[in-house]
Backbone bond lengths (Angstrom), bond angles and torsions (degrees), N, CA, C in turn:
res aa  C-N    CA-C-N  psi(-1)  N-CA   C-N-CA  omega(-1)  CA-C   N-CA-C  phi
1 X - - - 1.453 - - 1.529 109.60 -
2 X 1.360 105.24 135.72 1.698 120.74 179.60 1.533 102.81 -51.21
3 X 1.233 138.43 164.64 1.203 126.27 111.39 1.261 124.40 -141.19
4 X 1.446 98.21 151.48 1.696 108.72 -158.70 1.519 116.55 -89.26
5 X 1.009 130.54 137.88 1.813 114.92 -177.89 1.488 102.40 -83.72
6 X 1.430 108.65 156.17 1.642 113.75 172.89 1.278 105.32 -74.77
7 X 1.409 149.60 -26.93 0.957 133.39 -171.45 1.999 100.11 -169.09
8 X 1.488 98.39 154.22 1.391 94.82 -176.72 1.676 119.58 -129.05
9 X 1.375 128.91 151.75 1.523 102.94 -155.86 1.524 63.15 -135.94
10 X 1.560 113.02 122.37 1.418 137.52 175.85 1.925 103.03 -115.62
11 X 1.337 93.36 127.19 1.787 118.29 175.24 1.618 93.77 -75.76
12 X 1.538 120.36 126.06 1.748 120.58 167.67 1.919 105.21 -64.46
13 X 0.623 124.88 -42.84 1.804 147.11 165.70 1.666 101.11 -62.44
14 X 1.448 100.18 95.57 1.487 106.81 169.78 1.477 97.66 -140.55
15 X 1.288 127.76 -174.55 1.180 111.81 175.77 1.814 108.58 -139.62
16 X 0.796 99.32 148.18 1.922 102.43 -146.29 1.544 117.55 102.43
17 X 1.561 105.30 -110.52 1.316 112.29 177.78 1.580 95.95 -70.68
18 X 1.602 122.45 142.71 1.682 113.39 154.63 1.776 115.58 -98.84
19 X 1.447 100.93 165.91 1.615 112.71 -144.55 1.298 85.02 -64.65
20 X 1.236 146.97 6.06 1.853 131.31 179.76 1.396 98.71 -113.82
21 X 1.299 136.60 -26.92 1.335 111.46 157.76 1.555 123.56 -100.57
22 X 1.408 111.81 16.88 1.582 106.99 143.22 1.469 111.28 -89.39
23 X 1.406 131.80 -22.25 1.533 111.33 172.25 1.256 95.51 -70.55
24 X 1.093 127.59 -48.10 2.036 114.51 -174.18 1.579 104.82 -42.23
25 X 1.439 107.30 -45.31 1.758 96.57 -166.39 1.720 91.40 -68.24
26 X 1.302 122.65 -67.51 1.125 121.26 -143.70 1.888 101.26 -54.12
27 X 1.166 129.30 -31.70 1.765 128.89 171.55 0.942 98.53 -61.52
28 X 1.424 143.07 -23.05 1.704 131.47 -168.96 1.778 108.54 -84.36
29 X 1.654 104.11 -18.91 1.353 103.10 -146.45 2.177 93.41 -90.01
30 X 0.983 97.36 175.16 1.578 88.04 -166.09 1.604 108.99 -86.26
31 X 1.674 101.15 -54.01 1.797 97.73 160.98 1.813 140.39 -63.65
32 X 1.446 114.30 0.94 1.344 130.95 -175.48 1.712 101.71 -119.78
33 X 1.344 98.54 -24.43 2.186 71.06 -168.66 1.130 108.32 -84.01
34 X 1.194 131.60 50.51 1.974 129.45 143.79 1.434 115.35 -146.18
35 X 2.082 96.40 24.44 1.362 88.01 144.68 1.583 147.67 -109.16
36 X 0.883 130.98 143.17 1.575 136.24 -131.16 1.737 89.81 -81.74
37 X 1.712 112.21 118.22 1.445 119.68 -176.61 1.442 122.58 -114.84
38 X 1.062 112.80 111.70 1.749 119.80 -174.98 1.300 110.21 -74.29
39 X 1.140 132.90 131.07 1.611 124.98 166.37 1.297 105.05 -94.73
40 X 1.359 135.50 130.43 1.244 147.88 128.46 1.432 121.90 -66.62
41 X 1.467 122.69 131.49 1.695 125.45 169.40 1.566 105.20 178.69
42 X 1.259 90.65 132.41 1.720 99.20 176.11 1.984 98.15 -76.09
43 X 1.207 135.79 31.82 1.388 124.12 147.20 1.712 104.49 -93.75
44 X 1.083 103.39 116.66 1.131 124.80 158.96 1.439 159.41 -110.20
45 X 1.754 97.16 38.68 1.631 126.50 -161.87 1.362 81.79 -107.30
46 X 1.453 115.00 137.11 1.267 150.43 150.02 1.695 102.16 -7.12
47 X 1.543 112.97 -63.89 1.544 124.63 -159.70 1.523 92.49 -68.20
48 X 1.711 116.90 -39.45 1.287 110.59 -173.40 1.784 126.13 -40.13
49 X 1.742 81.58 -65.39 1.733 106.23 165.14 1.254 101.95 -31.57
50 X 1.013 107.88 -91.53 1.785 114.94 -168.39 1.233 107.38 -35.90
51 X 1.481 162.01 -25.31 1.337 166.04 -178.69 1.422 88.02 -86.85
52 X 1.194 155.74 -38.64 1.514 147.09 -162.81 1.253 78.59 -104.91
53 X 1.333 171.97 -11.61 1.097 143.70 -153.02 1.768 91.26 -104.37
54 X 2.124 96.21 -71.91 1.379 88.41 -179.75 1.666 129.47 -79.15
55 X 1.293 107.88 41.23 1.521 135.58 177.53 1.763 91.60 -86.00
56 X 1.309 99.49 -45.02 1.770 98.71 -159.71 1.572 109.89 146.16
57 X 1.398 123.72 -39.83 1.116 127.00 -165.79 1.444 114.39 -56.38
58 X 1.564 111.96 145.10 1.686 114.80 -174.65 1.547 105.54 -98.23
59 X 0.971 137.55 -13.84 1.453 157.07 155.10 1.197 115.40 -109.77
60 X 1.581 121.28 161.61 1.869 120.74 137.73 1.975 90.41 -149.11
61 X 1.902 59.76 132.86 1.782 86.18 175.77 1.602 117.90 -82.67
62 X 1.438 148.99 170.41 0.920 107.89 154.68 1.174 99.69 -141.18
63 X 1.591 126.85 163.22 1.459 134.43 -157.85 2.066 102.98 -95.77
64 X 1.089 108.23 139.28 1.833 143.13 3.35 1.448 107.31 -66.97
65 X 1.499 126.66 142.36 1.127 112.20 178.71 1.688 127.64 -107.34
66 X 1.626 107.04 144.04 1.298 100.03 -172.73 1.610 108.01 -73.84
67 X 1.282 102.75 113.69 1.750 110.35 -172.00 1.627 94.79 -61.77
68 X 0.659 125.13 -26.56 2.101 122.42 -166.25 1.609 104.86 -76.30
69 X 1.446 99.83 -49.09 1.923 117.92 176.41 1.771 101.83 -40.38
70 X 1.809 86.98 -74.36 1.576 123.18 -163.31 1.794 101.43 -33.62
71 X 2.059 101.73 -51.67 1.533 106.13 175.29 1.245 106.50 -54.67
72 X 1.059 117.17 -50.53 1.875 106.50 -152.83 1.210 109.69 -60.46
73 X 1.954 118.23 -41.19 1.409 121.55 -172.86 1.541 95.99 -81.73
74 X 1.325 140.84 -16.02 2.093 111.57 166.48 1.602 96.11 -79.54
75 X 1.641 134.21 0.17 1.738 110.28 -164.37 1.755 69.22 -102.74
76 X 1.200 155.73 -65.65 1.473 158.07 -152.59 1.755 96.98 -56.94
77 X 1.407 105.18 -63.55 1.689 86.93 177.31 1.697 123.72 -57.09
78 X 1.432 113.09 -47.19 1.328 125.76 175.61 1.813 115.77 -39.66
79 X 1.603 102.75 -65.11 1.374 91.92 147.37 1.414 159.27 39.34
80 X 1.197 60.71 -103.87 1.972 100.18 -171.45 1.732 97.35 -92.67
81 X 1.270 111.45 12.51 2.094 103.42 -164.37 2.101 59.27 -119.87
């Protein structure tokens, strides 16, 4: 048996594929695209955001991260799942 995560908190900095075109794959795929994807990345320019946003991502975090923030937005998405 599969199992699916409720939600996934993807690093933009991966090495191979990077974390915005694995959220592209993972929205394309039939069992992952309505699950709710956080971007993490210490880029933190405006244009960045927006590339994680219309990547797919339902958040973007950005590095260093405020661990207190970071909680509230997986208990606010969780939530709502």
């Amino acid at each position: 048996k599969e199992t699916v995560p409720y939600l996934i908190l993807m690093d933009i900095t991966l090495p191979g594929m990077n974390g915005l075109e694995a959220i592209k794959w993972l929205k394309e795929g039939d069992v992952t695209a309505t699950i709710p994807i956080i971007a993490i990345s210490a880029s933190a320019m405006t244009a960045d955001i927006k590339r994680g946003y219309q990547a797919g991502a339902i958040r973007y975090i950005t590095k260093p991260i405020n661990v207190t923030e970071a909680i509230e937005v997986v208990r606010e998405i969780l939530d709502q799942r």
